[in-house]
PyMOL Python script that loads the backbone (N, CA, C, O; Angstrom):
from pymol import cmd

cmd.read_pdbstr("""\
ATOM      1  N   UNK A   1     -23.993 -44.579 -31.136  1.00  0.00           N
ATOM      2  CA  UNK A   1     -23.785 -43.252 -31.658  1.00  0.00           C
ATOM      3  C   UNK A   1     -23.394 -42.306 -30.528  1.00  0.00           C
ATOM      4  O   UNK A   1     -23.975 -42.178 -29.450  1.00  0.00           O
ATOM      5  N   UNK A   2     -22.254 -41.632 -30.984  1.00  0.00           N
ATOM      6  CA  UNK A   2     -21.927 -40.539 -29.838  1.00  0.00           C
ATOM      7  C   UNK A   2     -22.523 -39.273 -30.115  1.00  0.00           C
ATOM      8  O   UNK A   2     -23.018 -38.924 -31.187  1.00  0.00           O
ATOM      9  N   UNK A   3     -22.421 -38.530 -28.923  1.00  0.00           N
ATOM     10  CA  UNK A   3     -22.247 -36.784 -29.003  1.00  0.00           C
ATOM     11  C   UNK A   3     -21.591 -36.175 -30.346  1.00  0.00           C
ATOM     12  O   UNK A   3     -20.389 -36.207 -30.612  1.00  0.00           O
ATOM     13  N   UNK A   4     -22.398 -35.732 -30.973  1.00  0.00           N
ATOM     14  CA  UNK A   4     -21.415 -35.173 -32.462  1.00  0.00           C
ATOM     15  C   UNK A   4     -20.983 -33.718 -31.937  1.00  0.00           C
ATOM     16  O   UNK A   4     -21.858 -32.924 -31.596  1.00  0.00           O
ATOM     17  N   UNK A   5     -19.811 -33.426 -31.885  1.00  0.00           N
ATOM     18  CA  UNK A   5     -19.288 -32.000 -31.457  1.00  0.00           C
ATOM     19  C   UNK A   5     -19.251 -31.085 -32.659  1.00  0.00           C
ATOM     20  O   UNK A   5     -18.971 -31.637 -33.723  1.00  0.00           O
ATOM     21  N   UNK A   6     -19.405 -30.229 -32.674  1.00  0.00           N
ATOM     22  CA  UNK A   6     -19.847 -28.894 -33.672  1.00  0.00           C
ATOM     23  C   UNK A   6     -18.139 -29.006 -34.084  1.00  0.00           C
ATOM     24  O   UNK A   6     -17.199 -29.369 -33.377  1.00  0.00           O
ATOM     25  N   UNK A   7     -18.159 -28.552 -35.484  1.00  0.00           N
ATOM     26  CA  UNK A   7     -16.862 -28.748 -36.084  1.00  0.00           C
ATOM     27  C   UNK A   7     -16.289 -27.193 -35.463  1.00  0.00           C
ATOM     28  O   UNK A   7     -17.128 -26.321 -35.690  1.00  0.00           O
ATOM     29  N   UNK A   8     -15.084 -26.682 -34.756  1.00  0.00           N
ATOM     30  CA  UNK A   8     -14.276 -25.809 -34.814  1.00  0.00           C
ATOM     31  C   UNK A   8     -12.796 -25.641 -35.375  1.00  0.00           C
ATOM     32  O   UNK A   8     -12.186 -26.576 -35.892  1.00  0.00           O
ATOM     33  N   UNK A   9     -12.353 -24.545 -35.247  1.00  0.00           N
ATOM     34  CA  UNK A   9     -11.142 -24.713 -35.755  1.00  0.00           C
ATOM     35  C   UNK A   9     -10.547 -23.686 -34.883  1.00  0.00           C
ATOM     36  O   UNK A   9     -11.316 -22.992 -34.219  1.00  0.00           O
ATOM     37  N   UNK A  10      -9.470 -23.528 -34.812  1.00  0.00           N
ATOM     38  CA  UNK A  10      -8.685 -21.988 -34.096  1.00  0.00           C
ATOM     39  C   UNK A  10      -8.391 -20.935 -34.966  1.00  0.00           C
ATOM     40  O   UNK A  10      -8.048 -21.183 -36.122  1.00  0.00           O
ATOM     41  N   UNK A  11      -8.493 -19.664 -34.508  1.00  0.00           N
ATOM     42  CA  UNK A  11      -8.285 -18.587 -35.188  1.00  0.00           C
ATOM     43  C   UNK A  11      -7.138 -17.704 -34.274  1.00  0.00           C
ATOM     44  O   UNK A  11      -6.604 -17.943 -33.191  1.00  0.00           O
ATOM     45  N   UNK A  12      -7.058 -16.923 -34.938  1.00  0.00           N
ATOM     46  CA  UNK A  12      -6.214 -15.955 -34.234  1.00  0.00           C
ATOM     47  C   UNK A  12      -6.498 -14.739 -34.745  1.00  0.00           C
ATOM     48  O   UNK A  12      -6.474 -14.362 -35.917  1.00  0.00           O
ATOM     49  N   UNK A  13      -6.869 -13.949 -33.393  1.00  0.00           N
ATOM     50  CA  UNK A  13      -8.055 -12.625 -33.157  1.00  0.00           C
ATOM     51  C   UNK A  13      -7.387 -11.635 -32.566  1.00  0.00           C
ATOM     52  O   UNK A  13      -6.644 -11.807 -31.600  1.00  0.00           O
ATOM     53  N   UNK A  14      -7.588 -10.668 -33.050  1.00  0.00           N
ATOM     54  CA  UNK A  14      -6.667  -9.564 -31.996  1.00  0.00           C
ATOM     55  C   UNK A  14      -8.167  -8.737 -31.582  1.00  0.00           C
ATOM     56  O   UNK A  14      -8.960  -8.348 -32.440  1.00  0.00           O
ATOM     57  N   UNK A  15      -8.314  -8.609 -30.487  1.00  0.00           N
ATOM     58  CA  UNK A  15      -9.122  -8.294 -29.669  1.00  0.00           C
ATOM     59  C   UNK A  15      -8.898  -7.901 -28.379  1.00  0.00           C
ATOM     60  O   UNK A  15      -7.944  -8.453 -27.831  1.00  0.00           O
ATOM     61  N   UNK A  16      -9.728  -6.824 -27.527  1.00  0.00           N
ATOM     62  CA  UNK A  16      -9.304  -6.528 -26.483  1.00  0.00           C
ATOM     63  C   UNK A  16      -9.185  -7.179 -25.211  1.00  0.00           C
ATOM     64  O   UNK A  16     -10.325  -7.480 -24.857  1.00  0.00           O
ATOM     65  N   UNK A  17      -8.377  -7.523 -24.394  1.00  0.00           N
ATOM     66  CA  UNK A  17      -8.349  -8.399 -23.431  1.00  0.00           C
ATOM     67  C   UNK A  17      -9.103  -8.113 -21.930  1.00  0.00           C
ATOM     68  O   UNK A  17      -9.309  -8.803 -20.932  1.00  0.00           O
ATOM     69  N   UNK A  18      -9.331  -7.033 -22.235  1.00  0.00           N
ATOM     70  CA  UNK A  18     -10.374  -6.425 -20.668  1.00  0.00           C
ATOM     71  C   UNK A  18     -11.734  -6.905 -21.431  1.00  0.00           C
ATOM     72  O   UNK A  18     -12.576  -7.467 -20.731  1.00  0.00           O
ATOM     73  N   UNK A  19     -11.976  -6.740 -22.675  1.00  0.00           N
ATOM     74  CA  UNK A  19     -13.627  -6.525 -22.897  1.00  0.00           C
ATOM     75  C   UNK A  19     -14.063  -8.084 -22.806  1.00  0.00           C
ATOM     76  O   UNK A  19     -15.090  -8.578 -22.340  1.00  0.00           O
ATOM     77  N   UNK A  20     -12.980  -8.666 -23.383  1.00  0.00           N
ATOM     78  CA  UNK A  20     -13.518 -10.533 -23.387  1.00  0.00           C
ATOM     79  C   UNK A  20     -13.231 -10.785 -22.077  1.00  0.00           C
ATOM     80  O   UNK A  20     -13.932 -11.738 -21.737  1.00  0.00           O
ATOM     81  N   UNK A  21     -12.377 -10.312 -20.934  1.00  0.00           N
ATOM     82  CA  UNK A  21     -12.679 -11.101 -19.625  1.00  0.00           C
ATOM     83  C   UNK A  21     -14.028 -10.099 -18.990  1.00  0.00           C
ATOM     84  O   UNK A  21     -14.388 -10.327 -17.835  1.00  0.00           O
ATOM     85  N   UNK A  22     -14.595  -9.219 -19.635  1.00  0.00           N
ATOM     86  CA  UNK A  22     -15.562  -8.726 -19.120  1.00  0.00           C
ATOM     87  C   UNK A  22     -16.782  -9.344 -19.714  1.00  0.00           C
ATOM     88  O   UNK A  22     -17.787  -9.475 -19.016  1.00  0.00           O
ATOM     89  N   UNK A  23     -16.758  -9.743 -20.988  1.00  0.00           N
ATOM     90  CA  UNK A  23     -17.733 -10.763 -21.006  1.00  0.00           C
ATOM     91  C   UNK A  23     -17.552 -12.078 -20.422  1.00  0.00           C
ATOM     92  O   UNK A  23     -18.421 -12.839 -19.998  1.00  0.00           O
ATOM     93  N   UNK A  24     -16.521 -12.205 -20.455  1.00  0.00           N
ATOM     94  CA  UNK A  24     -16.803 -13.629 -19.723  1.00  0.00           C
ATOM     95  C   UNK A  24     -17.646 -13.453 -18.005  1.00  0.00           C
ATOM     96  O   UNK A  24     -18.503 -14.164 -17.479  1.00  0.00           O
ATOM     97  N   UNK A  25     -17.132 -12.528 -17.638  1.00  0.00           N
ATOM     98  CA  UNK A  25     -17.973 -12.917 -16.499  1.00  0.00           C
ATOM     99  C   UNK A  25     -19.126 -12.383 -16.368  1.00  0.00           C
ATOM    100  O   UNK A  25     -19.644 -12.343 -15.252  1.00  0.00           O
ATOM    101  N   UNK A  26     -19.781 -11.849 -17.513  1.00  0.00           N
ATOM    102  CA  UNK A  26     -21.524 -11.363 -17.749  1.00  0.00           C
ATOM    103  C   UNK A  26     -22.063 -12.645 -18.104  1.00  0.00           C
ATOM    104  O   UNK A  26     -23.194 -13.051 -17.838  1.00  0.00           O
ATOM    105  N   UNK A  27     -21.216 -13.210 -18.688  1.00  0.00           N
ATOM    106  CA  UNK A  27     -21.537 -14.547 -18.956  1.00  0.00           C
ATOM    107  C   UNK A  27     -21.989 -15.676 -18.301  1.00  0.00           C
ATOM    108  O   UNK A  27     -22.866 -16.517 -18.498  1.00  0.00           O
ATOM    109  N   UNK A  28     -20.979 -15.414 -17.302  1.00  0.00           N
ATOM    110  CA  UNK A  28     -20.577 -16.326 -16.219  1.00  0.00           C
ATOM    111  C   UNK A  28     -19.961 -17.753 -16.747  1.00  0.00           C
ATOM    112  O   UNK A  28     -20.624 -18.772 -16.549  1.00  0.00           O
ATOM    113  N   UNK A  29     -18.493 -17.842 -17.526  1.00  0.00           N
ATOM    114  CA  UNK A  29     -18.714 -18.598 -17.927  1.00  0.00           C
ATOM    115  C   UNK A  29     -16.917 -19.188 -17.782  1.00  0.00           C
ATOM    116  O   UNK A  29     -16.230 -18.258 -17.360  1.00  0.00           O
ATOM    117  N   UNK A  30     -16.115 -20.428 -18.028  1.00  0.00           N
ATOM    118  CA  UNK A  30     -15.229 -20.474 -17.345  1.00  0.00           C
ATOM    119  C   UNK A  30     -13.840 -20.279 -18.362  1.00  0.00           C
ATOM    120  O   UNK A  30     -12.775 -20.677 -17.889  1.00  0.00           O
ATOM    121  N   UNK A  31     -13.833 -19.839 -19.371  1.00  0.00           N
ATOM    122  CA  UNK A  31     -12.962 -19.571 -19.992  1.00  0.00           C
ATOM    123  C   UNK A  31     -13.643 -18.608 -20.758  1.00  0.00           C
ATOM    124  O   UNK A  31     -14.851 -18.379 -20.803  1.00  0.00           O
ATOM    125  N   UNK A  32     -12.318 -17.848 -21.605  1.00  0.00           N
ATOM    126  CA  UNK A  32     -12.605 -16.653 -22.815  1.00  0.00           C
ATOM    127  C   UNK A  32     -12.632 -17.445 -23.971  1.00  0.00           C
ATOM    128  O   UNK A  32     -12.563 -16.804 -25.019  1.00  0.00           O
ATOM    129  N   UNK A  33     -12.684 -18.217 -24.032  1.00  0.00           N
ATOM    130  CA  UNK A  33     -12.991 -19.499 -25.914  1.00  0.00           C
ATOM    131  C   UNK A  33     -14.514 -19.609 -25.564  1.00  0.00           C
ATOM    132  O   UNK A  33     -15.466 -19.355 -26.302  1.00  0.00           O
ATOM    133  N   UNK A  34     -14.521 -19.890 -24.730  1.00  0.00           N
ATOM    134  CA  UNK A  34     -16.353 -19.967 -24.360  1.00  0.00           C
ATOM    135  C   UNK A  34     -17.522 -18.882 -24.389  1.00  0.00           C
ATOM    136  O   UNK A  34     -18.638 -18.833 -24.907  1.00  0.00           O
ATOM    137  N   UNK A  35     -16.679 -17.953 -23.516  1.00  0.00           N
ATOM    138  CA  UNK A  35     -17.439 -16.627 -23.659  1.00  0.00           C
ATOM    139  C   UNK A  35     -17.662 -15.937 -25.070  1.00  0.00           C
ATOM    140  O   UNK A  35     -18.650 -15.286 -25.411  1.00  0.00           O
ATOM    141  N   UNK A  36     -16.407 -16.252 -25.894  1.00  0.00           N
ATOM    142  CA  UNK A  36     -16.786 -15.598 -27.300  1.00  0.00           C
ATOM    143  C   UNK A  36     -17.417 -16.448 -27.785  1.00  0.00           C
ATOM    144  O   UNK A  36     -18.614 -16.209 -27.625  1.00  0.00           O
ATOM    145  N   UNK A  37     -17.141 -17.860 -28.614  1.00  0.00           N
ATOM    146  CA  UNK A  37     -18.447 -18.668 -28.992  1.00  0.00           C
ATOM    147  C   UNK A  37     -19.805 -18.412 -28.212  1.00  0.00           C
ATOM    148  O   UNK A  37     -20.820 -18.225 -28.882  1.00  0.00           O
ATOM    149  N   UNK A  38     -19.856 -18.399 -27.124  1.00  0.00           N
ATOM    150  CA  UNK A  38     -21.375 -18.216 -26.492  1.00  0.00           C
ATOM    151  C   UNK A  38     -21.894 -16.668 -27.193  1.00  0.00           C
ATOM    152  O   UNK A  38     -23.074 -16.611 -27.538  1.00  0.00           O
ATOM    153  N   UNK A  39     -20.997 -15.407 -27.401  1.00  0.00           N
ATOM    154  CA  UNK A  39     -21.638 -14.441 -27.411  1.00  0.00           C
ATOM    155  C   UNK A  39     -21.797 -14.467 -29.279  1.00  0.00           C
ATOM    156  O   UNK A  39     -22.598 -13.857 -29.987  1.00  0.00           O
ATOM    157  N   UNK A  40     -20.795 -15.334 -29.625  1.00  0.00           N
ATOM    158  CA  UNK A  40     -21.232 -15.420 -31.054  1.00  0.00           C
ATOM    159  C   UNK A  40     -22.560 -16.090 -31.599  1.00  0.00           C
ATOM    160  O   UNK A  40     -23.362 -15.884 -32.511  1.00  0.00           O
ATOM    161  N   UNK A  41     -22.436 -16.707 -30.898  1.00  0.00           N
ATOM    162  CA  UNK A  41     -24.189 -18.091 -30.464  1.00  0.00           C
ATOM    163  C   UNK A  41     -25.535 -17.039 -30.416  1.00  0.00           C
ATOM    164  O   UNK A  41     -26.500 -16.788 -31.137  1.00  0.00           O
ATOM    165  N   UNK A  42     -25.133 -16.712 -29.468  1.00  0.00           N
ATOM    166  CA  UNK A  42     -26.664 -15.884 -29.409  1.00  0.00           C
ATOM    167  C   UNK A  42     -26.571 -14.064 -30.229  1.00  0.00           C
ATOM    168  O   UNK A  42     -27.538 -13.329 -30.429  1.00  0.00           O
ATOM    169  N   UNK A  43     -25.388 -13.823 -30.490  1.00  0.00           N
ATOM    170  CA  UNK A  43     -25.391 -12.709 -31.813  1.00  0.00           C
ATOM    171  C   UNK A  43     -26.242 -12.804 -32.653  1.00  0.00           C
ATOM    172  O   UNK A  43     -26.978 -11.933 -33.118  1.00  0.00           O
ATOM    173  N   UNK A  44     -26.117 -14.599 -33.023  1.00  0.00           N
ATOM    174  CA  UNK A  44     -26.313 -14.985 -34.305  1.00  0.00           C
ATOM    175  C   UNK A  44     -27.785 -15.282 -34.448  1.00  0.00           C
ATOM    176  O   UNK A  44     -28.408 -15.215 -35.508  1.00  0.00           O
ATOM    177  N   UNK A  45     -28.322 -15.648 -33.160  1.00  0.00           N
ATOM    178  CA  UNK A  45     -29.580 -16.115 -32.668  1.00  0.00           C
ATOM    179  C   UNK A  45     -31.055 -14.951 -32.514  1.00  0.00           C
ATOM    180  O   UNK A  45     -32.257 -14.947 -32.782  1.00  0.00           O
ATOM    181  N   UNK A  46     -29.934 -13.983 -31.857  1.00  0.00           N
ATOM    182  CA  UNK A  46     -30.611 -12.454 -32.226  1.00  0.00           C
ATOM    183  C   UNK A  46     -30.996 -12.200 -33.607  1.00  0.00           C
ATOM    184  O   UNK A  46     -32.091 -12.008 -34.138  1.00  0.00           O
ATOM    185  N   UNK A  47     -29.883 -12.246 -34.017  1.00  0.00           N
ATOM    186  CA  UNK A  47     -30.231 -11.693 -35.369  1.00  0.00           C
ATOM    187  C   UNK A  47     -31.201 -12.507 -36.357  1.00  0.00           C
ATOM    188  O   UNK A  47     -31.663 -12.081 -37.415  1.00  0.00           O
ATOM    189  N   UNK A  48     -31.383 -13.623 -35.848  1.00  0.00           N
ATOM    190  CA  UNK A  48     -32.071 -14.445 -36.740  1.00  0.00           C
ATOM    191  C   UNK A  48     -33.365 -14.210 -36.235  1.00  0.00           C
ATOM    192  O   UNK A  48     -34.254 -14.008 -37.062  1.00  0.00           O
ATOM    193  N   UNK A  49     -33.678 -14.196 -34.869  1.00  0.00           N
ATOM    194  CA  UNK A  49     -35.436 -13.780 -34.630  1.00  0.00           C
ATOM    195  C   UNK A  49     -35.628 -13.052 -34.544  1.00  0.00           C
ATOM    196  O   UNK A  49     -36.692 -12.852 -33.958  1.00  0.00           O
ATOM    197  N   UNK A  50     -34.452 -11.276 -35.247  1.00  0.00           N
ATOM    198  CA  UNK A  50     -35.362 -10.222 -35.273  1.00  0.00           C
ATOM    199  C   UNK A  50     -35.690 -10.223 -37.004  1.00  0.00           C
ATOM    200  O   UNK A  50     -36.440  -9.531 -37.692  1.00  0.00           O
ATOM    201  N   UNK A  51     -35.048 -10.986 -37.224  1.00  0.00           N
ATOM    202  CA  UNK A  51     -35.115 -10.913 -38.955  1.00  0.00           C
ATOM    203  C   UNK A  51     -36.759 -11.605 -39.199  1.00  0.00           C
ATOM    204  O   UNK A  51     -37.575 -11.097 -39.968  1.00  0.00           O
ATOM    205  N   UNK A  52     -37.033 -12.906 -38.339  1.00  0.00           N
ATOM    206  CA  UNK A  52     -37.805 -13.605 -38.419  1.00  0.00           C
ATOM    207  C   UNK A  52     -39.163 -12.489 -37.984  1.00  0.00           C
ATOM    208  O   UNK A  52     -40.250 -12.403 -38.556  1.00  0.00           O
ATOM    209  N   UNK A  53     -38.562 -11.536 -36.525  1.00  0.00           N
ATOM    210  CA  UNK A  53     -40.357 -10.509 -36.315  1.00  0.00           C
ATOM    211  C   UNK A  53     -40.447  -9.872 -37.234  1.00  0.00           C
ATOM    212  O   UNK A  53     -41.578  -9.407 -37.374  1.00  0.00           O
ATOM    213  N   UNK A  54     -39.227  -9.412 -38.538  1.00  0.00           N
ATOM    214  CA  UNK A  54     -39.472  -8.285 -39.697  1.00  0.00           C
ATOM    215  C   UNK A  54     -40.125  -8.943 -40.562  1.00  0.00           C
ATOM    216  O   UNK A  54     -40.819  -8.358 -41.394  1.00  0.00           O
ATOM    217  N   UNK A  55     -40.011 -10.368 -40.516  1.00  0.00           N
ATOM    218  CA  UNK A  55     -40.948 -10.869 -41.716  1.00  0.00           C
ATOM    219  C   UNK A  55     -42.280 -11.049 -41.165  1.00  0.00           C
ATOM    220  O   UNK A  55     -43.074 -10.947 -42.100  1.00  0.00           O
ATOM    221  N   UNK A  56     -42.875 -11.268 -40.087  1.00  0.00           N
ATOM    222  CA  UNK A  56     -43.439 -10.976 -39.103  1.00  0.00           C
ATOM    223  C   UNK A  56     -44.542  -9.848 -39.791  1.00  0.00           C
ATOM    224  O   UNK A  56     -45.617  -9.934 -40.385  1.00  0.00           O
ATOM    225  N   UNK A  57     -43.619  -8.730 -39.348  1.00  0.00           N
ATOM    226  CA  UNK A  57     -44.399  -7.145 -38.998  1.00  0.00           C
ATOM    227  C   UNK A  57     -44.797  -7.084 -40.337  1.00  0.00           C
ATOM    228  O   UNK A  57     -45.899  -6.574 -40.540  1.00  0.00           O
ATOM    229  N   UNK A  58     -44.159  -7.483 -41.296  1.00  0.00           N
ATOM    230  CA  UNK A  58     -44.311  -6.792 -42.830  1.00  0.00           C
ATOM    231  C   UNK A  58     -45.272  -7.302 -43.530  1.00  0.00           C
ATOM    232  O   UNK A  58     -45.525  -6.838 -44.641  1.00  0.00           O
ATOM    233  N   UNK A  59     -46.095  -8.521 -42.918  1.00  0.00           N
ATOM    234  CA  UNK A  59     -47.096  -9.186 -43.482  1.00  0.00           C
ATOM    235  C   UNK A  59     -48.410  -8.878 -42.434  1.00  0.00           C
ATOM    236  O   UNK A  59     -49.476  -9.491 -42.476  1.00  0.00           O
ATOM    237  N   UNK A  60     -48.032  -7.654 -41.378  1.00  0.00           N
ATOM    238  CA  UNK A  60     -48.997  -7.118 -40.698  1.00  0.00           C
ATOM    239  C   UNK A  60     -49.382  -8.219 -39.961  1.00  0.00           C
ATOM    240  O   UNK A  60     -50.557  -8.371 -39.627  1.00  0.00           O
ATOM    241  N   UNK A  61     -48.664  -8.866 -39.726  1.00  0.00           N
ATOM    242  CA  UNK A  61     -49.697  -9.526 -38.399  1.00  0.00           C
ATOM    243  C   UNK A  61     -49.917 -10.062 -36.871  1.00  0.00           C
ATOM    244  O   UNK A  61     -50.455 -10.938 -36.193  1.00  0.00           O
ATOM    245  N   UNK A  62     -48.929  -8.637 -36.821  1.00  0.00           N
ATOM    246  CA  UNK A  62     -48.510  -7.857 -35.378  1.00  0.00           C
ATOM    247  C   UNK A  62     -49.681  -7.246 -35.124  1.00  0.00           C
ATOM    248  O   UNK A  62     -49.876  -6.226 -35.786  1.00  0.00           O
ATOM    249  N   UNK A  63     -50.841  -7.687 -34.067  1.00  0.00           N
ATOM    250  CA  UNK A  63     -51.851  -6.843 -33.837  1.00  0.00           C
ATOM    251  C   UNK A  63     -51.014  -4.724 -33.559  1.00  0.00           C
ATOM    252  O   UNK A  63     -49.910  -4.526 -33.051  1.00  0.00           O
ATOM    253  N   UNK A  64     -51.760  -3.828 -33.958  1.00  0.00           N
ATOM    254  CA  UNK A  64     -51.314  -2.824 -33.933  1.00  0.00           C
ATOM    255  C   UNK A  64     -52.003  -2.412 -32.917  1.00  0.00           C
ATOM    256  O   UNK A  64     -52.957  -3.188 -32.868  1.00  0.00           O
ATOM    257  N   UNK A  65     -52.134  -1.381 -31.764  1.00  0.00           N
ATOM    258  CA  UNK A  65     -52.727  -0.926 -30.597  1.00  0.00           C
ATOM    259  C   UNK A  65     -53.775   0.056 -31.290  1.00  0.00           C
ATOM    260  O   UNK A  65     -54.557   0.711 -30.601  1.00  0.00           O
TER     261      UNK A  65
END
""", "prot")
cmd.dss("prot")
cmd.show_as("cartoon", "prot")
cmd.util.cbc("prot")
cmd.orient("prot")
């Protein structure tokens, strides 16, 4: 059994070309296909464990100070 690679496809994005080579190198990372999947990766990752502390907070069981 091999490495199963995540299915992609190509798109075509009109986007700014300073802001993606500026993420790329917050990134540190060696192309702009990378830097946007990576920042889409953890967008997505964010958003999923703040969704996860709201279900969290709403069942109170976030000690409160």
């Amino acid at each position: 059994m091999g490495v199963e690679r995540p299915h992609m496809v190509r798109k075509t994005l009109l986007i700014n070309p300073e802001k993606v080579e500026k993420l790329r190198k917050l990134l540190k990372v060696d192309s702009q296909s990378e830097a946007v999947r990576q920042a889409i990766d953890e967008t997505l990752a964010y958003s999923e464990a703040l969704a996860a502390a709201r279900r969290i907070q709403s069942r109170r069981q976030f000690a409160r100070p």
